[in-house]
N, C-alpha and C positions, 0 to 999 in steps of 0.2 A: 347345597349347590355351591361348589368352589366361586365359579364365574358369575360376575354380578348379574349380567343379563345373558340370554341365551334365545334365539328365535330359530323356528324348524319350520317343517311342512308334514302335514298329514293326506297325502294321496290313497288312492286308489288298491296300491299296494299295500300302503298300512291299514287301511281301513278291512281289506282281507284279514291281514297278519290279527289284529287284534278280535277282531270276529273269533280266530281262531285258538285265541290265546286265554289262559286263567286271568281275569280284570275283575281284580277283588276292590272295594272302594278302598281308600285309602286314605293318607292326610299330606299335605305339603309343606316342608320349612323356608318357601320361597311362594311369588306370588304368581296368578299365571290366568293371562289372557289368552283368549282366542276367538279367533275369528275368521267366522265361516265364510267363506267367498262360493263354494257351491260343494252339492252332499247334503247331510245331516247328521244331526247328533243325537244320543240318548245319554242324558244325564242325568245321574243319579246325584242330589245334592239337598240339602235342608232334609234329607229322609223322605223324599219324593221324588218318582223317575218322571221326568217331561222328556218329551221328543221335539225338534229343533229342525224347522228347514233355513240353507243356505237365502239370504243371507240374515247371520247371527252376531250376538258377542256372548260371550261367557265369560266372567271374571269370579276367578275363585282366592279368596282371600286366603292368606297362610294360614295352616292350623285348622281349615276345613275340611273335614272328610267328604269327598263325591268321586264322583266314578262315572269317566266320558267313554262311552264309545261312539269313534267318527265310523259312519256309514254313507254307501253309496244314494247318489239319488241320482235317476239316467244316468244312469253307470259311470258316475263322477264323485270323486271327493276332492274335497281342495279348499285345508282348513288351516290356519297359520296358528301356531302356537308355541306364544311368545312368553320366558319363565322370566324373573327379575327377584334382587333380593329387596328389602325392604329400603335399604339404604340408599339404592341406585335412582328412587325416585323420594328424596324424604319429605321435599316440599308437597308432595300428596298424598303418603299415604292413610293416613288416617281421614282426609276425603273420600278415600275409595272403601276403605272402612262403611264409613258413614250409609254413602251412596249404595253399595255394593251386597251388604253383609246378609240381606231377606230376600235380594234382588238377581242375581247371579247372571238370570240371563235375557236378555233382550233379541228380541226378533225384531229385525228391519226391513224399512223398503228398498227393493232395488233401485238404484239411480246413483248421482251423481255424488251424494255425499258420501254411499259404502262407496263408490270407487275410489274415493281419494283415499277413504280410509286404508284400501288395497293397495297403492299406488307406497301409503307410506309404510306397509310393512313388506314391499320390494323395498326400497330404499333401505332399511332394516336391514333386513336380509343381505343385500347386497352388497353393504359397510359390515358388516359382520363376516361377510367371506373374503376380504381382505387380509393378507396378513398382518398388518396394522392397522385393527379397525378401531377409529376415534369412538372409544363410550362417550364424550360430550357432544358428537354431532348424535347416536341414539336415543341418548338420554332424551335432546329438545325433539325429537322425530316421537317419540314416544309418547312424553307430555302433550305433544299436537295433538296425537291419535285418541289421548284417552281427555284433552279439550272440545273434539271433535264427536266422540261417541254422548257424552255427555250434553252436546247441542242438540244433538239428535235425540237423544231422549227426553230434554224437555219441552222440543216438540211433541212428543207422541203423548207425553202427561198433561200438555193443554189440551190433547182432542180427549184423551182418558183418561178423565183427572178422577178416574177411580181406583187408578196406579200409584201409590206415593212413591217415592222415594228408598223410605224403609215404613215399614211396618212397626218399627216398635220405637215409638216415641221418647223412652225416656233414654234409651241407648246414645238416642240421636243427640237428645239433648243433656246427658253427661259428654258428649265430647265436646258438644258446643263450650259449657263451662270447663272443660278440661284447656279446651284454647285457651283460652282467657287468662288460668289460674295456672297450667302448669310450670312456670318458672318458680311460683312461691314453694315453701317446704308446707307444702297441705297434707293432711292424708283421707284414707276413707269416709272417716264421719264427716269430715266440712264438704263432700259431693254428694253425699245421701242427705245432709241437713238442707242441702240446697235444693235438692231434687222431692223433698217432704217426705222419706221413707226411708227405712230401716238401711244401715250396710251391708246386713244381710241379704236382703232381697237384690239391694244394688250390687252385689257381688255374682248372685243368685243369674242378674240379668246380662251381665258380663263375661260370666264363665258358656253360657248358652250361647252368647253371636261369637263370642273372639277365641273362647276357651281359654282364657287370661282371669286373676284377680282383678280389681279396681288398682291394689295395688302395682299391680306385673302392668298393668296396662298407662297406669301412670310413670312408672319407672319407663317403657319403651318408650314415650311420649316425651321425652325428656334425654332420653337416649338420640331418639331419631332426631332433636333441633341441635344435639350436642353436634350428630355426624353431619345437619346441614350445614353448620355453624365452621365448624373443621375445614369442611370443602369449599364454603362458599364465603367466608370471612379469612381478614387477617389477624386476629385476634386470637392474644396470647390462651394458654391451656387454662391458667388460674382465669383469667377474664369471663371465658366459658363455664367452667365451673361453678364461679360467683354469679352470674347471671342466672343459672339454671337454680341456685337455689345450696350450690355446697361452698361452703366458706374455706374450705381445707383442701388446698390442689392436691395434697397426697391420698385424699377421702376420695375426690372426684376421679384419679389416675385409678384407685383401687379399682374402686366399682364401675368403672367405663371396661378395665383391660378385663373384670371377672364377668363382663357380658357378653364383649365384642371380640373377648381371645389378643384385643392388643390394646397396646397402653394408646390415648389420645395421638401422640407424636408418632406412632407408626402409623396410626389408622391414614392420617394428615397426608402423612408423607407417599403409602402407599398408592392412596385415590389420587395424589398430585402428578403420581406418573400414569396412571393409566386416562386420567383424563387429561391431560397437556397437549 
C-alpha cells in the first residue's frame, strides 16, 4: 500500500458486488480495521469462519490470512474499513499485536460509545476527502478510536472475564520483555532464556501469531521506535542509531534504507511533509 492510511465504505452495493465475486482468503502488508455500523460480516480468520452482526470491530494484523465478506442485514450494510501501514501508528502497534493477534473480532453494544466510534470515522473520512488532508489530525482521530474500542472491551472482559486478551501467554509476554529490552543488541536465546524455553519453540510460537522470527520481529521493533523516533524527536540519525543498539551510523543508514526502501534522512524528511 503506497498511502500511509486509507479509509473507504463498504454499502449495500458492495456487499452485492463481493457476494458476487471470487474472495479467496488472502494476507495483507498493511493493517486494517473495520467497523461495522450496520449489516454483517462472515470472516474467515485464525482458520475459523464466525459470522458478525453490526455493530462490530475487526482488526486484522499484517501478515494475517482472513477473508471478510460484508453482507446485508435488513437490507443494509454500512461497514467502514479503514487500511494503515505500520509506521502511520508506531507508538501502537505492537499493542494491537499484543491485544489483537487471537482476538480479531469484537462484537458490541449499540449506544453511545459505538456512536462516537462512528462519528470518528466520518471525521476520518471526511479529512481524507480533502485535497489536502492532514495525516496528523487522522493519525490522533485514529489513536482515539482504537483508545476508545479498547475501553470498550475491557468492559466487556470485566462482565466475561472468560475472554482474555490474547490466548497465548507467552507471545504476550515475549513482547512485554521485548519492551523493556529492545534497545539493547539481545538476540534469540537471552528472550527464550527469559521466557524458560527452547528458541526454537519461541520462534515455533512467533512465526504462528505474526508469521515473523523472533529475530524479524525484533528487528521490526526496533525499526518501528527508529521511524517514531524520526517523526517524533529532534534527534540526530547516529543518536538514533546509538540508542537503538548500532554504534555505526553507516550500519544503522544500511540496514534501516535495506528495510524501509529509504535511508533515515528521507524517511524523516518525507513524513515531515505529509504530516506538517
Amino acid at each position: 500500500m503506497e498511502q500511509y492510511f486509507k479509509i473507504f465504505k463498504f454499502n449495500n452495493e458492495d456487499a452485492i458486488k463481493v457476494a458476487n465475486s471470487t474472495n479467496e482468503p488472502h494476507i495483507h502488508n498493511f493493517e486494517e480495521l473495520l467497523v461495522g455500523a450496520e449489516g454483517k460480516v462472515e470472516h474467515f480468520i485464525d482458520f475459523k469462519v464466525l459470522t458478525f452482526k453490526a455493530p462490530f470491530i475487526s482488526f486484522i494484523t499484517q501478515g494475517k490470512m482472513h477473508r471478510i465478506r460484508p453482507m446485508m442485514e435488513n437490507n443494509k450494510c454500512n461497514i467502514w474499513g479503514l487500511r494503515f501501514n505500520s509506521e502511520f501508528l508506531p507508538e501502537s502497534t505492537f499493542r494491537l499485536y499484543s491485544y489483537y493477534h487471537d482476538h480479531a473480532n469484537i462484537e458490541l453494544k449499540d449506544g453511545n460509545c459505538f456512536n462516537r466510534m462512528n462519528i470518528l470515522c466520518e471525521m476520518m473520512y471526511e479529512e481524507m476527502q480533502r485535497p489536502d488532508p492532514k495525516l496528523a489530525v487522522v493519525h490522533d482521530l485514529l489513536k482515539t478510536l482504537f483508545t476508545m474500542i479498547e475501553t470498550e472491551r475491557d468492559r466487556q472482559d470485566e462482565a466475561e472475564s472468560s475472554i482474555p486478551y490474547t490466548q497465548n501467554t507467552t507471545f504476550k509476554n515475549f513482547l512485554r520483555i521485548l519492551e523493556d529490552n529492545f534497545r539493547r543488541s539481545e538476540g534469540v536465546d537471552y528472550y527464550s532464556e527469559k521466557l524458560f524455553m527452547s528458541s526454537r519453540n519461541l520462534n515455533l510460537i512467533c512465526q504462528s501469531i505474526l508469521h515473523k522470527s523472533v529475530s524479524e520481529i525484533i528487528e521490526t521493533r526496533k525499526l518501528i521506535e527508529a521511524q517514531n523516533l524520526l517523526i517524533y524527536s529532534d534527534k540526530s540519525i547516529s543518536e538514533i542509531g546509538f540508542e537503538l543498539g548500532y554504534n555505526e551510523k553507516a550500519y544503522f543508514t544500511s540496514f534501516f534504507k535495506k528495510k524501509i526502501g529509504q535511508t533515515p534522512t528521507e524517511f524523516r524528511n518525507e513524513i515531515s511533509k505529509l504530516i506538517t
